[in-house]
GUVEXVO-82655 format. One record per residue: x, y, z of N, C-alpha, C in turn. Coordinates in pm, whole numbers, padded with zeros to 5 digits, always signed. Atoms other than C-alpha are relative to their C-alpha. Layout:
# residues N
XYZXYZXYZ/...
END
This chain:
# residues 117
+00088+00110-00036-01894-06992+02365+00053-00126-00068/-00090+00141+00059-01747-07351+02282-00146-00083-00029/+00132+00069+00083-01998-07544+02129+00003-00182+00098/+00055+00114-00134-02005-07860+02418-00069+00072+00074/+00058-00079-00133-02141-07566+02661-00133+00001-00071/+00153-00065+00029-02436-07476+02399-00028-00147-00010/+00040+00102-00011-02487-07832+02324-00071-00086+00145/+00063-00025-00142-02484-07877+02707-00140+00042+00031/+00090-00040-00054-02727-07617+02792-00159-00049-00087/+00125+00053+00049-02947-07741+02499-00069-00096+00039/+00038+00114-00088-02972-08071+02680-00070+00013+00112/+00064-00037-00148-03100-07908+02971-00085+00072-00003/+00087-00107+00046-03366-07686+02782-00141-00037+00060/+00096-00009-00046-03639-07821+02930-00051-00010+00160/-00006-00023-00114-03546-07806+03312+00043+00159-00002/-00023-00173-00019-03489-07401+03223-00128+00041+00096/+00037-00147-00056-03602-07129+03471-00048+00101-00079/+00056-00119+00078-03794-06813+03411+00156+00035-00027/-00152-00109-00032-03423-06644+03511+00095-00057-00114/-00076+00045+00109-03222-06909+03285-00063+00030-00123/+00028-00020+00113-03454-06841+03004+00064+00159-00053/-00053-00172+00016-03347-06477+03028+00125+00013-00059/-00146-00015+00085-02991-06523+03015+00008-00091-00098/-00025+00092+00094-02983-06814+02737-00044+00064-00119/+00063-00075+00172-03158-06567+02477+00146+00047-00017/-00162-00087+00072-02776-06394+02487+00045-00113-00075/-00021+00128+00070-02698-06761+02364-00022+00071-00192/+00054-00027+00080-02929-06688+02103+00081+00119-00112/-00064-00120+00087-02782-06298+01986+00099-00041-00005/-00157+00077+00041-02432-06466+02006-00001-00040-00116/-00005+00108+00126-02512-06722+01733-00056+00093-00106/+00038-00119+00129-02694-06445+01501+00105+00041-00057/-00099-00052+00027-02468-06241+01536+00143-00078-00087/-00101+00118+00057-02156-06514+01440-00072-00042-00192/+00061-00005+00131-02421-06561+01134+00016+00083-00066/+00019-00130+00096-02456-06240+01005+00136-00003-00019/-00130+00021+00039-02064-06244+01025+00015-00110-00072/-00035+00085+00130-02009-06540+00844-00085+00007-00125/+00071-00023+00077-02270-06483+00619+00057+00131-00082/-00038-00111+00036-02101-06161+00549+00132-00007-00099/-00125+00037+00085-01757-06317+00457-00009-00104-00106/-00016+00090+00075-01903-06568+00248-00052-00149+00041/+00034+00107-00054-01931-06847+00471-00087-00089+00029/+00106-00019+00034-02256-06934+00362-00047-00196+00123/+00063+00117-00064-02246-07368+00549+00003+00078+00134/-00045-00022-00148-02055-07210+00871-00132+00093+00067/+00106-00075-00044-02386-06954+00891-00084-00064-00013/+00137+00091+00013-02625-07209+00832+00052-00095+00160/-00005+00035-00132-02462-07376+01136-00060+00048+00138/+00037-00079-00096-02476-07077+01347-00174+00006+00012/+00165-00010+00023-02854-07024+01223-00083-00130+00104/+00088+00158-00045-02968-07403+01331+00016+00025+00167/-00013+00035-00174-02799-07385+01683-00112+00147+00045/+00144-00131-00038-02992-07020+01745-00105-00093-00036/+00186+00007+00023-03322-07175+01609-00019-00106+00084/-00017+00168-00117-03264-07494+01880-00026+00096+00129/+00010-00094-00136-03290-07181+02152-00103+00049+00028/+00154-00046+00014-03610-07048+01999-00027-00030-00130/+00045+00029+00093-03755-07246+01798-00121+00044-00103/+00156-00056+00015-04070-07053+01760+00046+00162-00096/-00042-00077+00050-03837-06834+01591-00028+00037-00135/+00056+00008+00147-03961-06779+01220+00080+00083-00114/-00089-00096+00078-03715-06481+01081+00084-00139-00003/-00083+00096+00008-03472-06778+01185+00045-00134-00096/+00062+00073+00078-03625-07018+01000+00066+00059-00187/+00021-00067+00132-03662-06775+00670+00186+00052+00000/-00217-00004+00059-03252-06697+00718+00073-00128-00044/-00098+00129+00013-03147-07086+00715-00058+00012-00159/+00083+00062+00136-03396-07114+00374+00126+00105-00111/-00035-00064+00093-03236-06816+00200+00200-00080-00005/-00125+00032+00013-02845-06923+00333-00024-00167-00104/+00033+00117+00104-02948-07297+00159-00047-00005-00126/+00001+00028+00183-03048-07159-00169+00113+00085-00067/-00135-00022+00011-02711-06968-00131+00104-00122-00042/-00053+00171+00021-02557-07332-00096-00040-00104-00105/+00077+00111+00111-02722-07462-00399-00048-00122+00092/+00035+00071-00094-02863-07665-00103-00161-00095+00003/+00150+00004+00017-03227-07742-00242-00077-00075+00043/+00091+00080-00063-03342-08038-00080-00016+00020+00136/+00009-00033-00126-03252-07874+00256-00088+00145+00001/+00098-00125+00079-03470-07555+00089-00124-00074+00045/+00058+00094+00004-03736-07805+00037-00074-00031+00155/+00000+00048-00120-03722-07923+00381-00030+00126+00120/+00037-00131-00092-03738-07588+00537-00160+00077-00039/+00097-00061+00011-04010-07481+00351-00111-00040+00060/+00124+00077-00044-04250-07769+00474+00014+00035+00175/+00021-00078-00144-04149-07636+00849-00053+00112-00046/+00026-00096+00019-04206-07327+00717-00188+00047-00009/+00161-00005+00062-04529-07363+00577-00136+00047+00137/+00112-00049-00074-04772-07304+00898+00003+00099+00046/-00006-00126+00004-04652-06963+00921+00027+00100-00088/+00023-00126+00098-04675-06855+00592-00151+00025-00044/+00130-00069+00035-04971-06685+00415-00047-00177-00104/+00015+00105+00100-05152-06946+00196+00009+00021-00086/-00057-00044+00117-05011-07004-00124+00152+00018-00016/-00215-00073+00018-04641-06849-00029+00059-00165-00013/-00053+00087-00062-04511-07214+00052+00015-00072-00171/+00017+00046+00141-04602-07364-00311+00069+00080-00100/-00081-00071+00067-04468-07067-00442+00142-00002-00008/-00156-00027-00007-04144-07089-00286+00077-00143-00055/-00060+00103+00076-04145-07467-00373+00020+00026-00133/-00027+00042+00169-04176-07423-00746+00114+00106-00065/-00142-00043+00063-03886-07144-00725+00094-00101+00030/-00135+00051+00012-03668-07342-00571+00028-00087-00076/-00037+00075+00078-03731-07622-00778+00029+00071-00166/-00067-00113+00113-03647-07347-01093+00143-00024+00042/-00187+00000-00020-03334-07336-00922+00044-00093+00001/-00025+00113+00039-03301-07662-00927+00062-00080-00113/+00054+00048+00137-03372-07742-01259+00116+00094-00059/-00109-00071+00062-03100-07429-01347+00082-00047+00060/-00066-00006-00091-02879-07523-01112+00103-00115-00084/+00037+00169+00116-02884-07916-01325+00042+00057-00112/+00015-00017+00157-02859-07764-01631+00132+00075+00005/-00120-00039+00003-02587-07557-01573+00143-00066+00065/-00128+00128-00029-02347-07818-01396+00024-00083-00128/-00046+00087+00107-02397-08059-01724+00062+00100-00119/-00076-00081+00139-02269-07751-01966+00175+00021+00086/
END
């Protein structure tokens, strides 16, 4: 898949068909998949890529969501942490969202502390 075609079809996401919605979820397992592989070798931005374009297919996606958060506190990434969590937040339990802010900002705060040593 060349990445003008998904960009393409994303452009056109809201003139989709029942029938195009069908085939465009393979879109979808493509880009996972490509995640979980790079994610596997290490490649922790190149799977946060893959992650974003999948969650642009189904956004309503929420595992999707909870994979970009974990690959970004892989990335010492925390303000994009941050940023996911406040999407995050109307499908977690109440409470989880505050929680997850004040780890990441822990990690933060270690993260800081251990760059100046």
């Amino acid at each position: 898949v060349y990445l003008w075609e998904v960009e393409n079809t994303l452009r056109r996401k809201n003139l989709w068909k029942k029938r195009e919605k069908t085939i465009y979820r393979g879109y979808e397992k493509f880009l996972l998949l490509r995640a979980g592989y790079t994610h596997d070798i290490g490649k922790f931005a190149e799977c946060e890529e893959y992650l974003q374009l999948a969650h642009k297919f189904t956004p309503d996606n929420v595992e999707i969501m909870q994979n970009i958060l974990v690959v970004q506190i892989k990335q010492n990434d925390f303000n994009g942490a941050l940023r996911t969590v406040d999407i995050l937040e109307p499908y977690l339990k109440p409470g989880e969202a505050n929680i997850l802010r004040q780890d990441i900002i822990r990690r933060m705060k270690l993260h800081s502390h251990n760059m100046k040593e």
